[in-house]
C-alpha positions as CSV (number, residue, x, y, z in Angstrom):
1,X,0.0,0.0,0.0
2,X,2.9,2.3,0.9
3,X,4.3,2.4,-2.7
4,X,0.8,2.2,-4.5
5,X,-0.4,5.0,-2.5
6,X,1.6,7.3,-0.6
7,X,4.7,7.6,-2.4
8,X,5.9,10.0,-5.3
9,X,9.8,8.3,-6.3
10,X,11.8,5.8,-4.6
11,X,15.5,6.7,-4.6
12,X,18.5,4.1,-4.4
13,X,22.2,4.3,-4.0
14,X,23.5,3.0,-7.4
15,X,26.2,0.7,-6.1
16,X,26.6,-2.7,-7.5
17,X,29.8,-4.1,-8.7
18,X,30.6,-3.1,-12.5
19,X,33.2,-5.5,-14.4
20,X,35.5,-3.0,-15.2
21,X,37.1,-1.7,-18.6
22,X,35.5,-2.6,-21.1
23,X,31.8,-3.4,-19.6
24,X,28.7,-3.2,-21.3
25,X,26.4,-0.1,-20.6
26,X,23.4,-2.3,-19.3
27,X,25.2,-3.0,-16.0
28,X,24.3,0.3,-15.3
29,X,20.8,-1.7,-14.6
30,X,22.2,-4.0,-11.9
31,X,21.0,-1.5,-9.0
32,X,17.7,-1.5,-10.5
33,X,17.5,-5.1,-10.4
34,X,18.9,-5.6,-7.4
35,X,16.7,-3.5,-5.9
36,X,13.6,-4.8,-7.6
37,X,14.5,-8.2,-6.8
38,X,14.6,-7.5,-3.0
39,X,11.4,-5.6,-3.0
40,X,10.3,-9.0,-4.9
41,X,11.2,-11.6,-3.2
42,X,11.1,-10.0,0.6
43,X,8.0,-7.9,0.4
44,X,6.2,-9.7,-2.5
45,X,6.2,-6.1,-4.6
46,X,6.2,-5.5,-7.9
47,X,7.9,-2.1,-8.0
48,X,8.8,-3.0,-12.0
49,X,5.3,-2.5,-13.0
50,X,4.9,0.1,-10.8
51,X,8.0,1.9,-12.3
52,X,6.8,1.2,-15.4
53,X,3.4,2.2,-15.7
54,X,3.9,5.8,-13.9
55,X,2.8,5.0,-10.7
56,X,6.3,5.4,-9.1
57,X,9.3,6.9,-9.8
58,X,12.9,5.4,-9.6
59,X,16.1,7.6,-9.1
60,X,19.8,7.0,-8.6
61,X,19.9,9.1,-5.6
62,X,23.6,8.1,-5.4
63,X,25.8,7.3,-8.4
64,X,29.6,7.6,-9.5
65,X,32.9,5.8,-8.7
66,X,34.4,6.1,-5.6
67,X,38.2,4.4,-6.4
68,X,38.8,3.3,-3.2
69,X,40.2,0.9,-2.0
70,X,39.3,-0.1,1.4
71,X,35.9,0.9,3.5
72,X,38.0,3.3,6.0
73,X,38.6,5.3,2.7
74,X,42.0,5.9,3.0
75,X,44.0,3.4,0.7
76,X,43.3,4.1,-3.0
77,X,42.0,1.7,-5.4
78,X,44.7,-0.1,-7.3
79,X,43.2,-1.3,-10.6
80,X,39.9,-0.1,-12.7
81,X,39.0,-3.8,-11.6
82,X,39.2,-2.5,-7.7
83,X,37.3,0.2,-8.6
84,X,34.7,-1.5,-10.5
85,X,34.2,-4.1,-7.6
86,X,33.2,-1.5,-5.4
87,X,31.9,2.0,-6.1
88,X,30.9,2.2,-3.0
89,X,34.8,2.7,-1.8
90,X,36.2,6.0,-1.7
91,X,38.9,8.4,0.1
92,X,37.1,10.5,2.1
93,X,38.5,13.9,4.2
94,X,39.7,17.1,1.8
95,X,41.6,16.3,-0.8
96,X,45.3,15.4,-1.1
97,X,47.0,13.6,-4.0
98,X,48.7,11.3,-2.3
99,X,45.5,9.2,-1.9
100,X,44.1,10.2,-5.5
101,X,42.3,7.0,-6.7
102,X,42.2,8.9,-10.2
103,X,45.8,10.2,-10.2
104,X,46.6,6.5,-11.4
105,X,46.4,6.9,-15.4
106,X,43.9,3.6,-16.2
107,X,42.1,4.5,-12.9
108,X,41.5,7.7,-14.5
109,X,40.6,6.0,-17.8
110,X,37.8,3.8,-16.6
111,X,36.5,6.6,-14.7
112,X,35.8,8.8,-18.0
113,X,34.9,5.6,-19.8
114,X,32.7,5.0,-17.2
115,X,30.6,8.4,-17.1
116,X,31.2,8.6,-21.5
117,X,28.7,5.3,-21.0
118,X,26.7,6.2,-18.4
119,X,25.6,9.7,-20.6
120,X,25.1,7.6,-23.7
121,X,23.3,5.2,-22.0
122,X,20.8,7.8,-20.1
123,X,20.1,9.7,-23.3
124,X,18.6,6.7,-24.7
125,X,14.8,5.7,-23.6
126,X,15.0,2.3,-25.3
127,X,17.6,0.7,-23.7
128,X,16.3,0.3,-19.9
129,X,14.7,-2.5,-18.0
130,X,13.5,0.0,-15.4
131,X,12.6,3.8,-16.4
132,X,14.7,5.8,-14.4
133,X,13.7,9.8,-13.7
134,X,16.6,11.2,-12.3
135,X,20.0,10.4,-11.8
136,X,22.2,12.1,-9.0
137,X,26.1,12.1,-9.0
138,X,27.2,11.7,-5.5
139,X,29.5,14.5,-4.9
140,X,31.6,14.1,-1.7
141,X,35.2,13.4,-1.5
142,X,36.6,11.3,-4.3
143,X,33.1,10.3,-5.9
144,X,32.9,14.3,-6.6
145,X,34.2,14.3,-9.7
146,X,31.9,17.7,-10.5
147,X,34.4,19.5,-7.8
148,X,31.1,20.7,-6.0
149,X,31.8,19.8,-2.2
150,X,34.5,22.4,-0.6
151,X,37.2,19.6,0.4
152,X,37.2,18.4,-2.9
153,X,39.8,20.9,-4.1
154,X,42.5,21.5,-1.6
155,X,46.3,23.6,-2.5
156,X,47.1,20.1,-3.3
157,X,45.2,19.8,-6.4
158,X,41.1,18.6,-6.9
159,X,38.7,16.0,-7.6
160,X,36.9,17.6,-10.5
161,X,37.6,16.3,-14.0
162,X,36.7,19.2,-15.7
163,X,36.3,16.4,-19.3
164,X,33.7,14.5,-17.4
165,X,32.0,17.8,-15.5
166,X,31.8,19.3,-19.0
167,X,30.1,16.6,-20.5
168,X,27.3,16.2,-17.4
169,X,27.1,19.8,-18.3
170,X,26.0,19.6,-21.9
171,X,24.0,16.3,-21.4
172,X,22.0,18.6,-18.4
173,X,21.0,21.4,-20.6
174,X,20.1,19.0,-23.5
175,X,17.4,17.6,-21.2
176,X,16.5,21.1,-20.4
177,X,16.0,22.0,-23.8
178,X,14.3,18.9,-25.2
179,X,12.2,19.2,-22.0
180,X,11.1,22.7,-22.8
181,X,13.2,24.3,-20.2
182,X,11.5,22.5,-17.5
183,X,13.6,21.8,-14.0
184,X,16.1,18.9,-14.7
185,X,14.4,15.7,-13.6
186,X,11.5,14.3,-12.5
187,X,7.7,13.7,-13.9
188,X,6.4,12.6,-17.4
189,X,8.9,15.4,-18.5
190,X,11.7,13.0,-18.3
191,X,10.5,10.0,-20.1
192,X,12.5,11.5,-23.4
193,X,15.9,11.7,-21.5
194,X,16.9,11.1,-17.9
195,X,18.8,13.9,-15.6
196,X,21.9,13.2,-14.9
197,X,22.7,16.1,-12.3
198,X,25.6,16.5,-9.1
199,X,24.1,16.1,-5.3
């Protein structure tokens, strides 16, 4: 009753394990299924259909690459295949480049491969299990890769990969535009494209 009746969107963190370089755009669905599956087979809820016909909405309320390596977040991620594992790791505190996950040079590459995908793959309506409405890059410590939150640039350098901030740029006022200048996300606006927007 609580999600035929009383609620508007359901956000989820956008975790689950990736396969690294190389992977295929619809693994960014494995939150999605994960999540439906649980709602399935713990609470006996169909939130699919639900998605699906309107009813409910369904946002990455958290989504990006953390590159650590460890959950203290404070050893960074050694491979693309580390970081893929886990995007829930990160390095957290203000930043220093000693502990840059993406100061490593195929760290860096599978993190702009990653987001190159992820833009291609939300501009598309076709290609989705699940319709999504929004999606929010989680922008704290080394998952900011917008530069938004004040410890994410330090004297010692920043976070923000001004190729990939550029990109979620364009791709944002695209959906603005083809949504008639309507606020980024959200509503039967955004069945054309999906937001893709920094938190």
């Amino acid at each position: 009753d609580l999600l035929n009746n009383k609620l508007d969107f359901v956000g989820i963190s956008a975790y689950a394990p990736y396969t690294g370089r190389g992977f295929d755009s619809s693994e960014f669905e494995n939150s999605a299924f994960m999540f439906g599956d649980e709602m399935r087979n713990n609470y006996g809820i169909d939130v699919q259909s639900l998605i699906n016909s309107g009813k409910l909405e369904l946002q990455y309320s958290e989504f990006g690459l953390g590159g650590g390596g460890n959950y203290a977040g404070n050893q960074p991620a050694l491979s693309p295949g580390e970081v893929a594992l886990r995007p829930f790791f990160g390095i957290y505190g203000p930043y220093d480049s000693a502990t840059d996950p993406w100061s490593k040079g195929d760290n860096r590459a599978y993190l702009r491969e990653f987001f190159s995908k992820a833009i291609l793959w939300l501009s598309r309506s076709d290609n989705k299990t699940y319709k999504l409405s929004s999606v929010f890059i989680w922008c704290m410590a080394s998952w900011d890769i917008l530069g938004i939150y004040p410890e994410s640039t330090t004297s010692s350098g920043s976070y923000r990969d001004p190729q990939i901030a550029d990109a979620v740029a364009n791709y944002n006022r695209a959906v603005v535009r083809a949504q008639g200048g309507e606020q980024i996300g959200g509503g039967s606006s955004s069945q054309q494209f999906t937001a893709a927007v920094g938190k």
